[in-house]
Every structure is written in C-alpha cells, then in structure tokens.
N, C-alpha and C positions, 0 to 999 in steps of 0.2 A: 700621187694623192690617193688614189685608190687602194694603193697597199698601206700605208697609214689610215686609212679610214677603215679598213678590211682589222688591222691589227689592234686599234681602238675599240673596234665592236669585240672582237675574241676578247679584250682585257678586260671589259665591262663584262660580256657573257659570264667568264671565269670569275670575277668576283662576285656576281649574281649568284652564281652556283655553291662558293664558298660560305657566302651566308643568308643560303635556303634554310629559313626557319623548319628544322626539320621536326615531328610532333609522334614520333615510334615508340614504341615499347622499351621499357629498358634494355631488354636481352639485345632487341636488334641495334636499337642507336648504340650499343656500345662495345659491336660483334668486331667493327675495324679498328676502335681505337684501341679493346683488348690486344689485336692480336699486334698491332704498332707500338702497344705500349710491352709488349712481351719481348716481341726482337729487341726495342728502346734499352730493356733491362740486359738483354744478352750480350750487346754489344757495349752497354756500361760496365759490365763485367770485363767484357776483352780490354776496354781503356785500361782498367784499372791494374790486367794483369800486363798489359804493357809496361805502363808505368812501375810496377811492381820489380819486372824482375827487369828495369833499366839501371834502376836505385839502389843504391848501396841501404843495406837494412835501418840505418840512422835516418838517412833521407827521404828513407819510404815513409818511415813514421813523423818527418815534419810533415809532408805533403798528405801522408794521411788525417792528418790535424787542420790540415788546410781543406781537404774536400769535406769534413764535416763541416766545420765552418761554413762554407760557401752554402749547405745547406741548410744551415741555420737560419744564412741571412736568406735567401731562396725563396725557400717553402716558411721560416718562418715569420717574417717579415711582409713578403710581397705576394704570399699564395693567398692572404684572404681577400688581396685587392680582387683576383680573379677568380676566388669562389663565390663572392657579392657580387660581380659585375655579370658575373654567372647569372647567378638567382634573380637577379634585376633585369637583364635583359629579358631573358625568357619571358618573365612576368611582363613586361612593354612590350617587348615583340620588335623591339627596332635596337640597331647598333645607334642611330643619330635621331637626333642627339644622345650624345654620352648622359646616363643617370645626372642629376646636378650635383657638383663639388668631384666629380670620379676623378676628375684629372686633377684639382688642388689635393684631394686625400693622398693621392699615390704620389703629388709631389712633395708631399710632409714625412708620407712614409719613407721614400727616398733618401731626405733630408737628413731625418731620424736617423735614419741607418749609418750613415756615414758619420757623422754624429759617433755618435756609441761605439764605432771600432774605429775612428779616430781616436777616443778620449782611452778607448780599452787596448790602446798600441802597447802599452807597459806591461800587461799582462797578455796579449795574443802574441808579441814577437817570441818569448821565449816559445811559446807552441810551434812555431813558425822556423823554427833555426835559428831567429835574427837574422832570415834575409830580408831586404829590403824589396827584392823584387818579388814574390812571396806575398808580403802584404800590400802591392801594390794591385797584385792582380783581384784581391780581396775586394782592395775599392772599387774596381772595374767591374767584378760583380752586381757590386751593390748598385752602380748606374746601370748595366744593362739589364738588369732583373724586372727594373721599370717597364720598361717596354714588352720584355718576356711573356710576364703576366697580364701587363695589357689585353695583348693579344689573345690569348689563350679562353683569356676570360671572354669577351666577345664572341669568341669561334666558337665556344659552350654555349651561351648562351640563346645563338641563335642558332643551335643545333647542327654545323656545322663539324661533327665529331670527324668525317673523314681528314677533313685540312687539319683538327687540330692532333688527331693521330698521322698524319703525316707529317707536320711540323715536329713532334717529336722525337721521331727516327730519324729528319736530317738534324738533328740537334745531338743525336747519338752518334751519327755515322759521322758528321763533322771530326766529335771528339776523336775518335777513333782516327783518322787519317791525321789528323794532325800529332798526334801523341806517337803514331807510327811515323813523320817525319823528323818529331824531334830524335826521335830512337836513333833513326838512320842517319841525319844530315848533322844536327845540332850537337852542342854540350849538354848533357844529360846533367842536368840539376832539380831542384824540387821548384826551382823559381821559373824554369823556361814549361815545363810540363803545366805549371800551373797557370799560366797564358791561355791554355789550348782551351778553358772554360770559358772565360769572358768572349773571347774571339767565338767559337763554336756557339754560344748564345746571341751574339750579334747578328750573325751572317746568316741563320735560321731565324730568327723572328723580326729583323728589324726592316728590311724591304716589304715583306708582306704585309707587315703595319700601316706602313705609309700609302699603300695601296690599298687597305680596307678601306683606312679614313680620307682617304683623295676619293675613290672611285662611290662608295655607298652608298645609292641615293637617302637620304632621310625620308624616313615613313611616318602618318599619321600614329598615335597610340591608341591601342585597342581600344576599345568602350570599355573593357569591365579593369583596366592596367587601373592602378590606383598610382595619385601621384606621387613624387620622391621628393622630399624636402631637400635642400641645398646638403643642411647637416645630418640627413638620414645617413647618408654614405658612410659620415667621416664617423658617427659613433658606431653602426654596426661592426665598419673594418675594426675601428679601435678595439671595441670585445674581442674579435676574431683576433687579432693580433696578441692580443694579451696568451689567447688559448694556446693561435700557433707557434706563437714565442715558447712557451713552456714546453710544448710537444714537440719542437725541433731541437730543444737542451734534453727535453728526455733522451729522442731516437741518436741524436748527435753529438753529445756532449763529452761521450765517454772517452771516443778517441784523444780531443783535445786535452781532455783532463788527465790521462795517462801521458802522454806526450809532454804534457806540461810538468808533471809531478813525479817522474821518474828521474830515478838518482842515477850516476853513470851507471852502477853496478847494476841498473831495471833497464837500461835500456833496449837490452836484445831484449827481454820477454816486452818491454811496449811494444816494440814494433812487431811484434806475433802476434798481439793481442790484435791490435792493429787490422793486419791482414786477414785475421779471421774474423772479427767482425765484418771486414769489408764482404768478407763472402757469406757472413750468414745473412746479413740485411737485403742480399740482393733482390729478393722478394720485393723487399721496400720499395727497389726503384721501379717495379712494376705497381705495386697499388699507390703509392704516392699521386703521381700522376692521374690516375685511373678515378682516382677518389672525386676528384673535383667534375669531372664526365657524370657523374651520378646526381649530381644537386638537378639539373633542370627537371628530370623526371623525377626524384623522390619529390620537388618543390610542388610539382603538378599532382600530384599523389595527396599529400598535405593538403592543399589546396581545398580538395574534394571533401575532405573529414571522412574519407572515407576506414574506417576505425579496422573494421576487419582484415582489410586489405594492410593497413598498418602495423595489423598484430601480426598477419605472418613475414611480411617484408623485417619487420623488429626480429622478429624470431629467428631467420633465416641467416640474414646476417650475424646477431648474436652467437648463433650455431656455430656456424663457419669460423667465426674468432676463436672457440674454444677446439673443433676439429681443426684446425691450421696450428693452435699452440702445442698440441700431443702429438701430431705428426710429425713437424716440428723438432720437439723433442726426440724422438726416438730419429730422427733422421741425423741427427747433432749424436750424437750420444753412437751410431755405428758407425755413420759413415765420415762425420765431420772430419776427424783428423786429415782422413786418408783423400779427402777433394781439394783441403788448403794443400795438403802437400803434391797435389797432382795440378794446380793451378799455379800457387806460388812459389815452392819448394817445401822441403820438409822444415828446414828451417823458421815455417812462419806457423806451423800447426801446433795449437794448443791441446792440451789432453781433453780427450772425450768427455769428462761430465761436464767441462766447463763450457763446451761445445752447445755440449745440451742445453745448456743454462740460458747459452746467448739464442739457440735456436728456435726458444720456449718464447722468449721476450718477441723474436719475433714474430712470429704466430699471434700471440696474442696482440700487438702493436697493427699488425692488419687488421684485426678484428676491430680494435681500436679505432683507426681513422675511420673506416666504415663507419662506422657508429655514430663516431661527432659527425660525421657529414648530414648525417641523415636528421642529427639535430639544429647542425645549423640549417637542411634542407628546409626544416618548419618554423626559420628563423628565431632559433632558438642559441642565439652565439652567446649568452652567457652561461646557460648549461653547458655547453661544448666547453666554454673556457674553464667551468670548474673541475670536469671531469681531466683532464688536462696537467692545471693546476696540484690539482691532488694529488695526483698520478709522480708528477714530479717532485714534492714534498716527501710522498713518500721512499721516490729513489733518494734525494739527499740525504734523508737518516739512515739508510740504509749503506752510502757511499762514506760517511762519517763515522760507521760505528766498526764496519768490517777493515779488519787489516790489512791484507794482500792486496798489493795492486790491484791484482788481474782478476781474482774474488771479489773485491769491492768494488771496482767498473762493472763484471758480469751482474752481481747478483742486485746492484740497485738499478740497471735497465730494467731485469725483468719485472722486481718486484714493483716498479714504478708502472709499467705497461699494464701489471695485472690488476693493482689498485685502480688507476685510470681508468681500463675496461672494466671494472665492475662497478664503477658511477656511473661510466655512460650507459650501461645494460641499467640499470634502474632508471634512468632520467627518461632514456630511450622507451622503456615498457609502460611508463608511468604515462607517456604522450600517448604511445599506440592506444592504452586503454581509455583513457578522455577525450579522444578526438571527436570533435564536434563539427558537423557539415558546415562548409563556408556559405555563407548568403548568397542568393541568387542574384545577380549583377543587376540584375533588368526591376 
C-alpha cells in the first residue's frame, strides 16, 4: 500500500510539474524546446534517409508523396486546434476545464479530414503507387493527429515547453528506430515504412494525454481570463484552418503534385526532385514545430499594446525571414548538389540553381510561419489566412504557366512563400504600428 501510494504521489508530483504555468521570456521558455526541436529535425532527417536509400527510386517518390501528405493533414488540418488551445489556455491559465466546444471542434476537424481524403482516394492513390496499405496508414494519421495536437496544444499553453520539447524528440526517435527495424527485419515497401508515422505518433502522445486529463486538478479562472463562448473555438480554428490548409499545399504540395503528374519518361527526375526537397525543407521540421511554442508569449506581448516592443519583435522576425531566404540561397546554389548526393546518392541531386530556388522558398517559408504566428498571436487568424491564401494563389499561376516539371514545382514554391511573406510583413507591421494598450482588468 505504501508503494502504490508513494507511486501515486510521484505521478501526481510529475504532472504537476508538466503543467507548471510557466510566465519567462521568450529566449528562455524556448531555450529547451529550440534545442529538442533541432535534434527532432536531425533525426527527421536520418528517418528519412533511411527510408531513402531502403527504396527503390519509384518507391521513394510514392512515399515521398505520402510524407507530404501526412503533413498536410498534420500541421494543416490539426495544428491550429493546438495553436488556439495554445493561445486560450495561456489566457485562462488552466488545462480544465478544456476552452468550450475544443473537443467537439477537433472532433469535426477529425471528421472533416477523413472526409476529404476518403472522397480524394481517386486522385491520392495514384500519388500513392496505388497501394492500399499506403493510404491506409494516411487515415491512421488523420485519427492520431487528434490527440497529437491535443496535447501539444495544452503543454504550450500552460507553458510546459520542456514536456512539449521532449515529446517531440520521442516522436522523432520513435520514427527513427522503427524505420531502422523495417530496414533490417521487414519487407522494405513504401506501405510498411509508412506505418512507422501513425504508430511513432501514438506511442509518443497518446499515454501522456490520458494522464494530463485523468491526473490535472481543474483550477479556478483568472479574474482578468475573459470568457470563451461554446462557438469561439470552432470559428477561430475554422479561419486558422482555411490558412493552414493553404500553407501546408504551399510548403507540401509539390511533392505530391510531381509524383502525381510525372509521365513514365519524369519519373527518375520526380523522385530527385523529391529527395531534394526533402533535404532542403529540413529547416522546416525545425521551425514548424517551434512556431506554435511562440503564440503564448507573443499572445502576452499583444496583450499589453505594447506597440514598441511590437515594432522591434515585427522587425526582428521580418529580418530573419529575409536573412534566412539569401543564406539560403547561396547555400542551395554551392553546396546543395553535393549534400543530397552525400545523404541520398548522387542519383537524387538536382542541379544547383534549381537547388537555389528550392533553398530560397525556404528561407523565406520560415520567415513566413513566424509571422502568421505572430498574427494569429494577436488573434488576428484571418490576416494569417489571407497572407497564406495568397501566397498559394500565387504559387498555382506560377505551377500552371511554367513548363518543366522540376521548374514549375520549384519556382511556384518559392514564389508562393515570397508573395505570402510579403502580406504577412505588411499585416504584421500594420498591427505593430497601431497597437493600442489592453484595458486594465480591475
């Protein structure tokens, strides 16, 4: 009895600890989940170059069509449940009760998803190979993705950044062992490999969910928390979703669409195309994550009206999006060839300017997400969505009017990232200069 009651109190201690409403600095609250979400990125990498050189070059590029995918529905589908539940916790100050409607939104969202790439089987299988097992593991995303972000969204919210930077690196290191036992034990296909995400998303977020919401005591709401109407939830996400729908067809769309739309005679350069994207976005897999870690503090920032402090935090960021896209580039443009070819063979390495092109997109593309964060930080999710929107618009005319495969996948990423980022730098500088002080609660 003693040691059940001894192991009871540790299990309570430790989720006390996990969601200690932590109230730091940006630099510091996001000094561990940086460097969790940087290994996260590195060892995304090694998955991918497992998988890589397991697969025959046809196969790499279904499965390449399939990890875009997965982050379409991902990040764009179920990340704004958990950037709202973000920005809502914080602002209550308590995981329980859940905001009203968070867990009917996130089951429509769900719903939704499954939905849409049920009805979009006739146009995803041929991206897919036409395996069956392939878009099975699809749908399996799309159920555990619920829970994913649940969680994540909470552990931000109430500034819990270390759990949620260490949930992220068992959620990398998962994939990584598993994708190393299919290599070794299994039949190397695009459809067993593509297992290794839904399971690796499970087994990382789904016990410690059911342990936030069993163990959490519910806490009173601040005085100054304002209340959340049942349907505040479901239309904020809805905006956000419209945005991150569009911004995850930008960042992800290209793969599928090459995969899809290559004649037999395209198919070796898809799957090069492929591989080099996969390595130049890898950046991605670091600020993706990272981006949603920022809403509680820019939301507490916002908050204040404090305008100055808006203008350089605007600036700062803005900056960075533009020195990230010319480093970028010049990094694409010497060294690109020669890392795909030292990662996944030379076989998958496209020519340098095209390198450039893709390395440009992304540079700018981080600049990007920063930015919409920072608008939806001041609850601003239909600027984010149009900045987004547009952004994507502009890639389509640009993916419709160029010829070449591999030229018209590069050059409408970029120029889609750079329309994009140059609405949110205006939507963005437009707030920092009218910010007005919040009323005093009391």
């Amino acid at each position: 009895m003693h040691d059940h009651a001894s192991g009871t109190a540790h299990a309570r201690r430790a989720v006390d600890v996990l969601t200690a409403p932590g109230r730091r600095g940006i630099a510091a609250s996001l000094s561990w989940v940086g460097v969790a979400v940087a290994l996260a990125g590195v060892l995304t990498f090694g998955y991918l170059a497992i998988v890589t050189r397991a697969l025959p070059s046809v196969d790499y590029g279904w499965f390449g069509a399939y990890w875009s995918l997965t982050l379409v529905v991902a990040m764009g589908a179920f990340q704004p449940v958990e950037v709202e539940l973000a920005r809502l916790t914080h602002l209550r100050g308590t995981t329980r009760p859940l905001p009203p409607g968070s867990l009917t939104t996130l089951a429509g969202v769900m719903g939704g998803t499954l939905l849409v790439v049920l009805a979009g089987a006739p146009l995803l299988l041929p991206a897919l190979g036409d395996e069956p097992g392939l878009y099975a593991a699809l749908l399996a995303v799309c159920v555990v993705s619920a829970g994913q972000f649940l969680l994540r969204g909470l552990l931000l919210g109430r500034g819990a950044y270390g759990t949620h930077g260490s949930v992220l690196l068992l959620d990398a290191l998962l994939r990584v062992l598993l994708a190393a036992a299919v290599a070794a034990w299994l039949p190397t296909s695009a459809a067993t490999f593509g297992w290794t995400v839904p399971i690796a998303v499970a087994v990382a977020h789904l016990p410690l969910l059911v342990v936030l919401l069993r163990r959490s005591a519910p806490r009173p709401l601040p005085p100054a928390a304002a209340p959340t109407s049942r349907g505040a939830v479901a239309r904020a996400v809805g905006a956000l979703v419209v945005g991150s729908l569009c911004a995850q067809v930008l960042l992800n769309a290209a793969p599928v669409l090459v995969a899809g739309l290559a004649t037999p005679a395209e198919q070796t350069d898809a799957a090069r195309f492929i591989a080099s994207f996969a390595l130049v976005r890898l950046p991605l897999f670091v600020a993706v994550p990272l981006q949603s870690a920022l809403i509680p503090s820019l939301a507490e920032l916002d908050r204040r009206g404090d305008a100055p402090a808006l203008r350089r935090v605007a600036g700062r960021l803005l900056g960075g999006g533009v020195l990230l896209a010319v480093t970028g580039g010049l990094l694409g443009l010497v060294v690109g060839p020669a890392l795909v070819s030292l990662f996944f063979g030379s076989r998958y390495a496209l020519p340098a300017p095209d390198m450039a092109v893709l390395a440009t997109g992304t540079g700018l593309s981080i600049g990007l997400l920063v930015a919409s964060q920072a608008l939806v930080a001041a609850a601003r999710h239909r600027d984010a969505a149009l900045a987004w929107c547009t952004g994507l618009a502009a890639g389509a005319v640009v993916f419709a009017i160029v010829p070449d495969l591999v030229e018209r996948a590069s050059w409408a990423f970029t120029t889609g990232c750079a329309v994009a980022f140059a609405v949110a730098a205006v939507l963005l500088l437009r707030r920092a200069t009218t910010a007005v002080p919040a009323p005093d609660p009391a």
